[in-house]
N, C-alpha and C positions, 0 to 999 in steps of 0.2 A: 189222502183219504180213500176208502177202498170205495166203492159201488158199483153193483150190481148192474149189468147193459143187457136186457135183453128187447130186441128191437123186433115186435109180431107186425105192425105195417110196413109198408113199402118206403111209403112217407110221414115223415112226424110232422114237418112242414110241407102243407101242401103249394105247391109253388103258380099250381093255376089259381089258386083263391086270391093272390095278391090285388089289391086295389087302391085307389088311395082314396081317400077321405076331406071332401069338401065339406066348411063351412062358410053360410052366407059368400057360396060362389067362389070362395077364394079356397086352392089344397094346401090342406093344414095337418096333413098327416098321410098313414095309410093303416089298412088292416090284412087280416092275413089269418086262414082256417089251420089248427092245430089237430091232434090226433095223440095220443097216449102210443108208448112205444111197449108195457107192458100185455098179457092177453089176460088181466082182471082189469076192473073199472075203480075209482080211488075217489073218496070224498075229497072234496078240496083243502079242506082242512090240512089234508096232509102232503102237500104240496111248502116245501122246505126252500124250495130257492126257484124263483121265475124272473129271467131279465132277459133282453131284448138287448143285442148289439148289431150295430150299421158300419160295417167295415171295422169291425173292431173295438167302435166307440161305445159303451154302455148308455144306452137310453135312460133318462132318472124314473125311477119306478114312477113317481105321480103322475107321469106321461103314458102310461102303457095302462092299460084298462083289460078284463077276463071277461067275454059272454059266451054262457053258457044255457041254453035252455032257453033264449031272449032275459036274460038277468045277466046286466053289466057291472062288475066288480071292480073294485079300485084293488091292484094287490095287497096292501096290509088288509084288507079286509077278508082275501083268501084263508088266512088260521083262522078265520072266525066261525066259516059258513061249513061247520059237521052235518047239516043235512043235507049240502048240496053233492050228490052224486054224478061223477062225470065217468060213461061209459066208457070201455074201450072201442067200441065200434062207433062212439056221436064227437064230430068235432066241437071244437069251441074255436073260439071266435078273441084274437088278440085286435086291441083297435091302438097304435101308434101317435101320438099327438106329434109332428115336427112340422112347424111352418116352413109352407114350399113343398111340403108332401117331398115322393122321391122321383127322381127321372133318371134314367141310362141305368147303366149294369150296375149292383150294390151285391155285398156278402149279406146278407141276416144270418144272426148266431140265435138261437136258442140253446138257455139254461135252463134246464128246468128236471130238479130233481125232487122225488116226492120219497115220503118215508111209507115203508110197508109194515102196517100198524100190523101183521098178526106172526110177522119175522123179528122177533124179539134176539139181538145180538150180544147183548151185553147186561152185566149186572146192575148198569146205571139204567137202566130203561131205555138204554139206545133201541135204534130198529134198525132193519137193511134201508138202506138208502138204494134207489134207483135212478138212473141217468137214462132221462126221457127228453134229454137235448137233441140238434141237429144244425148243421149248419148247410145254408144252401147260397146260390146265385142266381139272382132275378135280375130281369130285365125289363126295366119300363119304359120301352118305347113310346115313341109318340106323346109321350103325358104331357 
């Protein structure tokens, strides 16, 4: 499948924002600030494929939440929300559900590819697809 990469931040995954996520005192996950890798901003709506992998392994979507704006999304509810607009210059906000949270060095994969509603490619109503993934290595010391 072809898609279009053009990468205007530094980082798509910011790797200072990492933290992990306590519930009733016990780490039950983590979260982690995100950034658009095009230089337009894109309704959510059009957000085609978003998963979260930990060395490789695919996180299950029910686990992985979108905040955007302080409004926390479950992803199938991403094609729904056409009035929510995500800047290119405002992060959003991925929140991780894994009991145990993480600790020591880990790969995070972001996929996330959205469609560009006004790149019309095809006679079927396709669009350009863009790949706004990233893959990084964090370290959580001490956790």
């Amino acid at each position: 499948m072809f898609v279009m990469r053009m990468q205007f931040n530094e980082q798509i995954i910011k790797t200072e924002s990492f933290e992990n996520l306590y519930i009733n005192g016990k780490k039950q996950g983590f979260s982690f600030d995100i950034q658009l890798a095009y230089y337009r901003g894109h309704y959510l709506s059009d957000i085609d494929l978003l998963e979260v992998l930990i060395d490789g392994e695919k996180i299950p979507d029910e686990a992985v939440t979108f905040e955007l704006k302080g409004k926390e999304l479950s992803l199938y509810k991403l094609k729904y929300a056409v009035t929510e607009f995500w800047s290119q210059v405002e992060p959003a906000k991925l929140h991780v559900l894994k009991p145990g949270g993480l600790a020591g060095e880990h790969d995070i994969e972001l996929k996330l590819v959205l469609r560009i509603p006004y790149m019309q490619i095809g006679p079927e109503h396709d669009f350009m697809p863009l790949d706004s993934g990233e893959k990084v290595s964090v370290s959580f010391e001490g956790e």
